[in-house]
N, C-alpha and C positions, 0 to 999 in steps of 0.2 A: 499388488495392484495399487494404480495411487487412486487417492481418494482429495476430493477440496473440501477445504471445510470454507464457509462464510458465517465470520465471526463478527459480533454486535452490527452495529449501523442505525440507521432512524428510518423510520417510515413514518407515522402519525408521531412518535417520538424517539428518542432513545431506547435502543433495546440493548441487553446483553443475549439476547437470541444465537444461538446457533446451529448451522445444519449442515451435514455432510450430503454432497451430490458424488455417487457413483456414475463413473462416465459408464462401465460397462451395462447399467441398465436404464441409465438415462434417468435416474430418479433423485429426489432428495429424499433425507431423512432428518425431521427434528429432534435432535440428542442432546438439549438441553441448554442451558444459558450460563455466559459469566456471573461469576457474585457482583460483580456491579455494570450496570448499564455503561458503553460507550459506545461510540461513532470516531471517527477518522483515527482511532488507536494505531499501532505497532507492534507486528508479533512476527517471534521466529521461533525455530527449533533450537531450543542450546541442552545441551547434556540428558538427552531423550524426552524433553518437555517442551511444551508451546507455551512461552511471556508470553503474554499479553499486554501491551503500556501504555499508559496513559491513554489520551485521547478528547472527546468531550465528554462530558458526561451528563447525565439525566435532566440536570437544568442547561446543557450545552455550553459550562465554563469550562476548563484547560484543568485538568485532571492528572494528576502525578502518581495515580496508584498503578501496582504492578501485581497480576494472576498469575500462577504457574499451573497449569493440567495436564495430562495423559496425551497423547496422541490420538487418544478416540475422540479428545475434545468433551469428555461428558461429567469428569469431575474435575474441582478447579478449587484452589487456595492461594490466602493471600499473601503474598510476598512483599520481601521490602522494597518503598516507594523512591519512584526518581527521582534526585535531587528539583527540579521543579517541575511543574508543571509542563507537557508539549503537547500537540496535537500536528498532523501533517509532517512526521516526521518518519524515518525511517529505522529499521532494527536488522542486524548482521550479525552474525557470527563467528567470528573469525580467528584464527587462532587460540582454539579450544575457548575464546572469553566473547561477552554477551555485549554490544554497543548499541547505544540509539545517536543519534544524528540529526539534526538539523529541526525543521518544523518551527511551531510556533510557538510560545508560549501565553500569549495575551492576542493582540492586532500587529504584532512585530515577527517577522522572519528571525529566526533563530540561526547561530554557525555552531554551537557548544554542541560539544561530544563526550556522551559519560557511558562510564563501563562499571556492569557488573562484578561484583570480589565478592564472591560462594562463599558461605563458612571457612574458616579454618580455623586459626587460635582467636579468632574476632567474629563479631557475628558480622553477617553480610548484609552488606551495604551496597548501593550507588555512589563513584565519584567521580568526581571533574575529571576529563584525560585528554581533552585538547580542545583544537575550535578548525572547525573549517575554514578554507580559505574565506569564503562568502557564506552571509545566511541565506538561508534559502528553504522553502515551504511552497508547495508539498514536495517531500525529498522521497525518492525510492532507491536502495541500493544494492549492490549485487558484491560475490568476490569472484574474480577471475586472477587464477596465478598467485594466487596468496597475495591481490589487493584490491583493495575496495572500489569500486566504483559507483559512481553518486550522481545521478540526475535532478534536478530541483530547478523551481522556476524561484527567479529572481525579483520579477515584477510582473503584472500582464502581459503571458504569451511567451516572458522571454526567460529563455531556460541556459541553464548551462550544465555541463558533462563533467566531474573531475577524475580525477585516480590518485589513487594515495596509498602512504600505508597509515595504519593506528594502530597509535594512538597520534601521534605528532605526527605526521607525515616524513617527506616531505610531498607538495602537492601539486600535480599537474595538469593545468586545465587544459582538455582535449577537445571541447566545441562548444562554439553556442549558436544560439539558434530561436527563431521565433516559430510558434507555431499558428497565430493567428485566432486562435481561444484561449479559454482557460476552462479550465478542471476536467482534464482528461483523464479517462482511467490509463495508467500505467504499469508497467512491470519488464523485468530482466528478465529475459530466455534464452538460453543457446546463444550467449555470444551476442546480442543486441538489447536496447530496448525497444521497447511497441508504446506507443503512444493513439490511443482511441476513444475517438469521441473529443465529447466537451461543446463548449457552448463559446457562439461569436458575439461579442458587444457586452458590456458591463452590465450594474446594477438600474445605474442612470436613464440606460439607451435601450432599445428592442434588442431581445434577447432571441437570437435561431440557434438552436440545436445543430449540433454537428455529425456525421455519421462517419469523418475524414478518419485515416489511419496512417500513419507514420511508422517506418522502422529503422530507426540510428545503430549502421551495424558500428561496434567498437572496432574490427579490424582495418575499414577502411574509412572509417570516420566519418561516412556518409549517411545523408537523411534519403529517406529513398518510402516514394508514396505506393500504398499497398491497397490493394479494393476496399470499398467503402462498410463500413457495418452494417449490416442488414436494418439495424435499431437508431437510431441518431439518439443519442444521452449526453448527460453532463452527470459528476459525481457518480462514476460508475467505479466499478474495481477491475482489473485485469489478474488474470495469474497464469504462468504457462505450465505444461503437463504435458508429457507422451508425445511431443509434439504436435500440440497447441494452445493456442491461448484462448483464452477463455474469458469473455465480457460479462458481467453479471450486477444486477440491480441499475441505478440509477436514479434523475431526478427530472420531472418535467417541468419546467418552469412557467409554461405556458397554464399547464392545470397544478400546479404544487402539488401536482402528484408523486410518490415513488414509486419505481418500476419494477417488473420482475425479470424481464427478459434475461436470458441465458443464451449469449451465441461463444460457438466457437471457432476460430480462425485455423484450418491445416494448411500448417508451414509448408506442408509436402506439393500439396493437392491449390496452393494458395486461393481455396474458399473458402466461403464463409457458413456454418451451418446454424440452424434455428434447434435447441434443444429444451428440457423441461426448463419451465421457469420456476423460479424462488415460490415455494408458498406464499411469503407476504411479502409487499415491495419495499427495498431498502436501499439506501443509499448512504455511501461513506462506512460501507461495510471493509474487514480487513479479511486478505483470502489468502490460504495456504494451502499446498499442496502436501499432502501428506504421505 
């Protein structure tokens, strides 16, 4: 059975919070927190463990520490740190070895790509292993066919699609495209990504919430608009499972509030359903399926 976990994020602040929701009974459960608070981290599965990377942290500066836990998500140690600082950045796994990508490291979009080296006759480290063609933050990545695939916005709204392999590529960019907000929750599923939510108009301007949904399938390189989210957020996180995806937390700009809301999208049935929400509300939470 998979299981999601939602791992740190902010609500009133930074948490290392975490909690696993059972889609079979519609419930959450709090099973404990990272040893350090973050928000917009990077985590995947490598060698039966869940990294956790970087991210913001507790005062919300660019944070280079790295967790290793269980798959229950409920114990967790410190591991060795990214060579710098990232946040908005992505994590893969690929070819038995552990990479982060892209994101930010200060107010500057990031292209650097560094990989993990496990113990052997050296103690383990993070190092340099190449740079993406462009930087780009917030970046989400997938591997399809033994290669990486990489979504990331460039500037306001405007995003771009690569493929490649890693550590050096070589790299090839497969779309770009405006979506007309920024900070949509994202995620790779079955062969597309889903782009949902976010907010229209900058920091400057009046700010609407968005409830829009995008799906960019990779086979035919098209953007293709999908029913609207029941919730309109910005700063929310997607993950897909069993076939669907899955929206959870958020940020209301209008109240600085975060939210809890929980919907999920079937890919089959293409609705949208309303499920438990988060005990506390958070946003710039990092979500896996388990």
């Amino acid at each position: 059975m998979t299981y999601l976990l939602a791992i740190g994020g902010c609500s009133d602040a930074v948490t290392g919070r975490i909690d696993r929701y059972d889609p079979a009974a519609d419930s959450w459960t709090s099973i404990g927190s990272l040893g350090c608070r973050r928000q917009n981290l990077a985590a995947a599965v490598f060698e039966g463990r869940i990294y956790a990377c970087g991210g913001l942290d507790y005062e919300s500066d660019p944070d280079k520490s790295v967790e290793q836990g269980d798959l229950t998500g409920a114990e967790w140690v410190e591991d060795p740190w990214l060579k710098d600082p990232r946040y908005h950045h992505a994590a893969v796994n690929l070819g038995g070895r552990l990479y982060v990508l892209g994101g930010c490291c200060s107010t500057d979009r990031e292209s650097s790509i560094d990989v993990f080296e496990p113990s052997g006759e050296s103690e383990s480290r993070w190092v340099r292993a190449g740079e993406l063609p462009v930087p780009m933050a917030p970046a989400i990545a997938t591997v399809v066919d033994g290669r990486v695939w990489i979504a990331g916005e460039l500037e306001y709204s405007k995003w771009e699609l690569w493929s490649g392999e890693l550590p050096a590529g070589p790299w090839t960019r497969e779309a770009a495209f405006s979506l007309d907000r920024m900070w949509p929750a994202v995620c790779a599923f079955q062969g597309a990504f889903y782009f949902c939510g976010g907010v229209v108009g900058d920091q400057e301007s009046e700010q609407t919430l968005s409830p829009r949904v995008e799906r960019f399938d990779l086979a035919s390189r098209s953007l293709q608009a999908l029913p609207d989210m029941p919730t309109a957020r910005q700063g929310a996180t997607a993950v897909g499972a069993d076939g669907r995806v899955y929206v959870m937390g958020g940020f209301d700009p209008s109240s600085s509030e975060a939210m809890t809301a929980l919907e999920a999208f079937d890919l089959a049935a293409q609705t949208w359903h309303t499920l438990a929400p988060l005990e506390e509300g958070r946003y710039g939470i990092c979500a896996l399926a388990i």
